[in-house]
MIFI-349485 format. One record per residue (C-alpha): residue number from 1; residue in three letters; x, y, z. Coordinates in Angstrom, 2 decimals. Each point is the difference from the previous one (the first is absolute). Layout:
BEGIN
+-----+------+---------+---------+---------+
: seq : type :      xx :      yy :      zz :
+-----+------+---------+---------+---------+
: NUM :  ALA :       X :       Y :       Z :
...
+-----+------+---------+---------+---------+
This chain:
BEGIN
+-----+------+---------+---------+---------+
: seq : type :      xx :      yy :      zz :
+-----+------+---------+---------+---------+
:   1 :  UNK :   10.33 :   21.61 :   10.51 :
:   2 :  UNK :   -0.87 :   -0.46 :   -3.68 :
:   3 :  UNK :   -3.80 :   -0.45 :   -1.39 :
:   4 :  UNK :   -0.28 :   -2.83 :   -1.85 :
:   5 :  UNK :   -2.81 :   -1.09 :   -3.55 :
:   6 :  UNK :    0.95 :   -3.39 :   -1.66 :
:   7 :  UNK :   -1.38 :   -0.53 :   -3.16 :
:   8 :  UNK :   -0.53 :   -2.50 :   -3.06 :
:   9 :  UNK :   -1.21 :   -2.79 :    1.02 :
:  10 :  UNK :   -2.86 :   -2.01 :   -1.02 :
:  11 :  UNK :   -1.27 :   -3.72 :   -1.48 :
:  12 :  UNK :    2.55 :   -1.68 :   -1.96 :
:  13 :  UNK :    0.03 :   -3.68 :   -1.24 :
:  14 :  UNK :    3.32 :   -2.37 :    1.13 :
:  15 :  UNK :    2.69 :    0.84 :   -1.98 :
:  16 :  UNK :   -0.55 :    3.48 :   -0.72 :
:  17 :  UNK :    1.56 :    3.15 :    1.32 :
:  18 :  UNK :   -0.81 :    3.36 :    2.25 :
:  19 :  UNK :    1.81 :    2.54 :    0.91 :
:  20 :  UNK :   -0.42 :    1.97 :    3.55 :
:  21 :  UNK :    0.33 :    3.60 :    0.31 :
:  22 :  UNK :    0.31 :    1.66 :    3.50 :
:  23 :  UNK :   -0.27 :    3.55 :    0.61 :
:  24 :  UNK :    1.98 :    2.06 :    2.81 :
:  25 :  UNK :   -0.71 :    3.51 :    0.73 :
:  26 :  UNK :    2.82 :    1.87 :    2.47 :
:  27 :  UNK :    3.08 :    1.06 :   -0.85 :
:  28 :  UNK :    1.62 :   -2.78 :    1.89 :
:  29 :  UNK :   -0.65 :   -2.97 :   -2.14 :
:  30 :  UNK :    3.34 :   -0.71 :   -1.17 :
:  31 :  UNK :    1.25 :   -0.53 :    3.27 :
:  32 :  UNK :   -2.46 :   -3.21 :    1.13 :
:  33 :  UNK :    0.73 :   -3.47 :   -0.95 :
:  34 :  UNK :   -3.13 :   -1.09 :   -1.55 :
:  35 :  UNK :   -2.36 :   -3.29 :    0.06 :
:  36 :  UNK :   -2.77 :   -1.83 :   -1.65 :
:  37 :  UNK :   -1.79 :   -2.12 :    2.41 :
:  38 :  UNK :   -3.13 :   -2.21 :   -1.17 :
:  39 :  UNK :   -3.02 :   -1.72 :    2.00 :
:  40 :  UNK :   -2.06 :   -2.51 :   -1.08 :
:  41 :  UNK :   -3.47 :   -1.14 :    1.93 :
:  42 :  UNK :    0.57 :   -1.30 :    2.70 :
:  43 :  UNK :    4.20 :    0.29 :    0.19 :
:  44 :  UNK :    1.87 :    2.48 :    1.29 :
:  45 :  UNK :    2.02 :    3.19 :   -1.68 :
:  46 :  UNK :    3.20 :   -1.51 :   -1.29 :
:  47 :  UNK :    3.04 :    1.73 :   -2.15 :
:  48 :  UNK :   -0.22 :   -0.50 :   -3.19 :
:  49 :  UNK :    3.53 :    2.29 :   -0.97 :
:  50 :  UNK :    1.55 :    2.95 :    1.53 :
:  51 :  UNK :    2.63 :    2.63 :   -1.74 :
:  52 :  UNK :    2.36 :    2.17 :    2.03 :
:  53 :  UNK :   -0.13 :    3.80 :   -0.13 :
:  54 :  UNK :    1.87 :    0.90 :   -2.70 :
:  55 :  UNK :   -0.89 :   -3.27 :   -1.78 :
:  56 :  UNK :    3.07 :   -2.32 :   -0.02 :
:  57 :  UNK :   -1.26 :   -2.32 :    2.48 :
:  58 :  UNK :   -2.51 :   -2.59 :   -0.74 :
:  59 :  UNK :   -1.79 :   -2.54 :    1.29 :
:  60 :  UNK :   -2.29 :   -2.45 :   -1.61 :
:  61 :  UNK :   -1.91 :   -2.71 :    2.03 :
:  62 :  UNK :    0.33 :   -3.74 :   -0.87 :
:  63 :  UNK :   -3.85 :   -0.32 :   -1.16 :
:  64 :  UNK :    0.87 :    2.87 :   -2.50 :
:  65 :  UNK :    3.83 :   -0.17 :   -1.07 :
:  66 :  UNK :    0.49 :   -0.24 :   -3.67 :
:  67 :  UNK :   -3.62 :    1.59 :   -0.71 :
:  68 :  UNK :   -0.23 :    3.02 :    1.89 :
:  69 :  UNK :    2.25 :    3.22 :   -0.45 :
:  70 :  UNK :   -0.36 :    2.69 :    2.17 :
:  71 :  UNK :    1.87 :    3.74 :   -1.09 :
:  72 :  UNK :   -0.15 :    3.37 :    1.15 :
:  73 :  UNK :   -0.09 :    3.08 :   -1.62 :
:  74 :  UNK :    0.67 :    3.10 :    2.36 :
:  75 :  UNK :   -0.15 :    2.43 :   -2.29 :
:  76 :  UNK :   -3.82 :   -0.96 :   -0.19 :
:  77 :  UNK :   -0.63 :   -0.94 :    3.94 :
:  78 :  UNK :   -0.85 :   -3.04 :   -1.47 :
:  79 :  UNK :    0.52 :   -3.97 :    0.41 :
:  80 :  UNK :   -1.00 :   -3.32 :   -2.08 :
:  81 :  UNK :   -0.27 :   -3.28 :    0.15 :
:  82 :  UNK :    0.00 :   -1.54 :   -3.27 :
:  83 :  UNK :   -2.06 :   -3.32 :    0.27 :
:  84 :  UNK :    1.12 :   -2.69 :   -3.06 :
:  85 :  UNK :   -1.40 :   -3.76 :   -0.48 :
:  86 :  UNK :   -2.86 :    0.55 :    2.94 :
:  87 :  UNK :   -1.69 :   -2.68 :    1.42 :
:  88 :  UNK :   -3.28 :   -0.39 :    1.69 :
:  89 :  UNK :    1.94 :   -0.33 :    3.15 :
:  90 :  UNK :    0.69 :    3.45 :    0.00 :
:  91 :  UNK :   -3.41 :    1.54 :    0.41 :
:  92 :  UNK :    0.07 :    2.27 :    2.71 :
:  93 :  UNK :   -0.05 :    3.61 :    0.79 :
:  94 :  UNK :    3.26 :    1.19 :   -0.65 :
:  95 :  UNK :    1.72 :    3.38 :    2.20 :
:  96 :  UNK :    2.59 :    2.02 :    0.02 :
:  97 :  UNK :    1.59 :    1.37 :    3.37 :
:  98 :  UNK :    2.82 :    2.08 :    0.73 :
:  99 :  UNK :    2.32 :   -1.36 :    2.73 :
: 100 :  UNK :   -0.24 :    2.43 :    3.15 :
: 101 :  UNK :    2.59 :   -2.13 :    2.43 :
: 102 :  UNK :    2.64 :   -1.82 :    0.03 :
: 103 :  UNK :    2.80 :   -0.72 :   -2.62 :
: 104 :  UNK :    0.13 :   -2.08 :   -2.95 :
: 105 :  UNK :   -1.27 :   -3.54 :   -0.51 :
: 106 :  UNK :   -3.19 :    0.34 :    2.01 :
: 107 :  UNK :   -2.62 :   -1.91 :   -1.56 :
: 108 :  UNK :   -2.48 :    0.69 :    3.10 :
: 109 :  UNK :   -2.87 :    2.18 :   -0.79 :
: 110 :  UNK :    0.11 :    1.34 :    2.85 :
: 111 :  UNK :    3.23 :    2.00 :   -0.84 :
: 112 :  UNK :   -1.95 :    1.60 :   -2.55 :
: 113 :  UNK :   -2.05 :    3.02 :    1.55 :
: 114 :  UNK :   -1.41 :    1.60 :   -3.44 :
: 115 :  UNK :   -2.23 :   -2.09 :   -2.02 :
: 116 :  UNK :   -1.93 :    0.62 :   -3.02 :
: 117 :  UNK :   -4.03 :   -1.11 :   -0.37 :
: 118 :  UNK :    0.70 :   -3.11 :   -1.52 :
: 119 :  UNK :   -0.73 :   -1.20 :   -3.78 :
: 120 :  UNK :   -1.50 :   -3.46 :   -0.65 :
: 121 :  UNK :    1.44 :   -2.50 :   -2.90 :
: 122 :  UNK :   -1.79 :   -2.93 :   -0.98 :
: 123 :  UNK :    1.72 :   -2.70 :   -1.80 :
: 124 :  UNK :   -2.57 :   -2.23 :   -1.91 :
: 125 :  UNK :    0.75 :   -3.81 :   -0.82 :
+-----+------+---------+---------+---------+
């Protein structure tokens, strides 16, 4: 399994714009379809986009389609989630998680057996 380290995220006001970087170590990377999950207090872990292995499947929850743009780079072990026109709604700690089981268009976490330590975004009003 791959070693995960998300980072870039921090206090934004509504409207503006982060970008999430997540780190893999192993030499397998490139062959694990890919997530970033978020949780808010008190609600549970929930997808927030997924990309397929070599990148040319995504997958882009409701609550962030049109806003949200995740890529891969695998070349650099690396994932993002490009966050556009945030809202306070989506303050939560934000993961990434490489999918362990099953085949694609799996949104449950629990598919997802590697998991980074988490980075928290807070969306100001």
């Amino acid at each position: 399994q791959v070693q995960l380290v998300e980072s870039g995220g921090g206090l934004v006001q509504a409207g503006g714009s982060l970008r999430l970087s997540c780190a893999a170590s192993g030499r397998t990377f490139s062959s694990y379809t890919m997530g970033w999950f978020r949780q808010a207090p008190g609600k549970e872990r929930e997808v927030v986009a997924r990309i397929s292995a070599r990148g040319l499947w995504t997958y882009t929850a409701d609550s962030a389609k049109g806003r949200f743009t995740i890529s891969r780079d695998n070349a650099k072990n690396t994932v993002y989630l490009q966050m556009n026109s945030l809202k306070p709604e989506d303050t939560a700690v934000y993961y990434c998680a490489a999918q362990t089981r099953g085949a694609w268009g799996l949104n449950d976490p629990k598919n997802f057996g590697s998991w980074g330590q988490g980075t928290q975004v807070t969306v100001s009003s």
